[in-house]
C-alpha positions in Angstrom: 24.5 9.0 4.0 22.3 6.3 3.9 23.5 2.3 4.2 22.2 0.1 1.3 21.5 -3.4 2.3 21.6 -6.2 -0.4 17.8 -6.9 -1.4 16.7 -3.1 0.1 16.4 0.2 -0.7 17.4 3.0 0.9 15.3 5.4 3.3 15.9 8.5 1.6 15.9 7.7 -2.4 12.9 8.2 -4.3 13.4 4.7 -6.0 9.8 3.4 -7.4 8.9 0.3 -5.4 5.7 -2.0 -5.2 3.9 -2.4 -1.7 2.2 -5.6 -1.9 -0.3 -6.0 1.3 -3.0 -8.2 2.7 -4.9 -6.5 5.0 -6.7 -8.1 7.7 -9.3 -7.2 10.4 -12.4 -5.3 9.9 -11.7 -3.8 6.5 -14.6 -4.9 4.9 -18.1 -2.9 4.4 -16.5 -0.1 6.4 -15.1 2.3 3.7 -11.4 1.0 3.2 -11.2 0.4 -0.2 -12.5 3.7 -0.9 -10.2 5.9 1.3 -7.2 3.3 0.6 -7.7 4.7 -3.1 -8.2 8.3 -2.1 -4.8 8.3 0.3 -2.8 6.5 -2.6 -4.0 9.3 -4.7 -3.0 12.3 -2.3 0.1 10.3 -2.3 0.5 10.0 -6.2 0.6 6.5 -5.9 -0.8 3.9 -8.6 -1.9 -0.1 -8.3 -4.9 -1.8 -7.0 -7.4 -2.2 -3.8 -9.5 -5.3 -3.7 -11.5 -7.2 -1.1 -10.4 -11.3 -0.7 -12.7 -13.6 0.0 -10.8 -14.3 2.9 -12.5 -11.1 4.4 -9.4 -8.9 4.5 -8.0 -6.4 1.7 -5.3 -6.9 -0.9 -2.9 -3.9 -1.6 -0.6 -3.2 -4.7 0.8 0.0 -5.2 3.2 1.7 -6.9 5.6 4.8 -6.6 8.8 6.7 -4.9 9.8 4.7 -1.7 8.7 7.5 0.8 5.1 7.8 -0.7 5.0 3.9 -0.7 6.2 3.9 3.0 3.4 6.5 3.7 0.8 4.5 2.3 2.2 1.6 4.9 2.6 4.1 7.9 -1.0 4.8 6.9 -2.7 1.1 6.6 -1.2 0.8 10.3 -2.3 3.4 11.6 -5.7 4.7 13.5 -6.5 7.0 10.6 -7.0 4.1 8.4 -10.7 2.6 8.7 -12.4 -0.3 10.5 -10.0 -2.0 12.6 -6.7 -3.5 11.2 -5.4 -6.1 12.8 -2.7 -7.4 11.3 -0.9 -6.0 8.1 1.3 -8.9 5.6 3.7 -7.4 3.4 6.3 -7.3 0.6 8.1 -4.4 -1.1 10.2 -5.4 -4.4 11.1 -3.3 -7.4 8.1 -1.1 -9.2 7.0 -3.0 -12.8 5.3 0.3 -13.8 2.0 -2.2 -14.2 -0.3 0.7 -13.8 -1.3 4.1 -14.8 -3.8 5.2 -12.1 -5.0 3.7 -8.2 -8.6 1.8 -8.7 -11.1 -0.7 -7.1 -10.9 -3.7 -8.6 -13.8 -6.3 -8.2 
């Protein structure tokens, strides 16, 4: 049994959130966007992978909680590339905004 805070979802339920990220640190020229899209499709995940001007890399995707949670594990974690250094994030309810997980430019 899993407790349901107000405003969160629970750990265990395959509820279809959205992951909005801003990734920061060196995640530019070094392959991220490309094996960003490649994890969120192994996960079955679908939304968007973008470089900001800022220099880091903006994040939406889509799908069950876990495989969301996955992709976050993931953009924290050694086997992403380049050298994250800080990740910002949101999760909120899925809009069902896309259809597959793409560049976009």
């Amino acid at each position: 049994m899993t407790d349901k805070h107000p405003g969160q979802f629970s750990a265990d339920a395959g509820e279809p959130v959205r992951l909005n990220a801003r990734v920061s640190g060196v995640v530019q020229a070094v392959g991220f966007r490309y094996w960003t899209v490649r994890k969120a499709e192994d996960l079955g995940l679908t939304g968007t992978v973008r470089n900001n001007d800022d220099g880091s890399v903006g994040i939406v995707a889509e799908g069950p909680q876990p495989l969301v949670l996955e992709l976050r594990r993931w953009l924290r974690s050694s086997e992403a590339p380049g050298r994250v250094e800080d990740v910002q994030e949101s999760v909120s309810a899925a809009t069902g905004a896309f259809t597959s997980f793409r560049v976009v430019y």
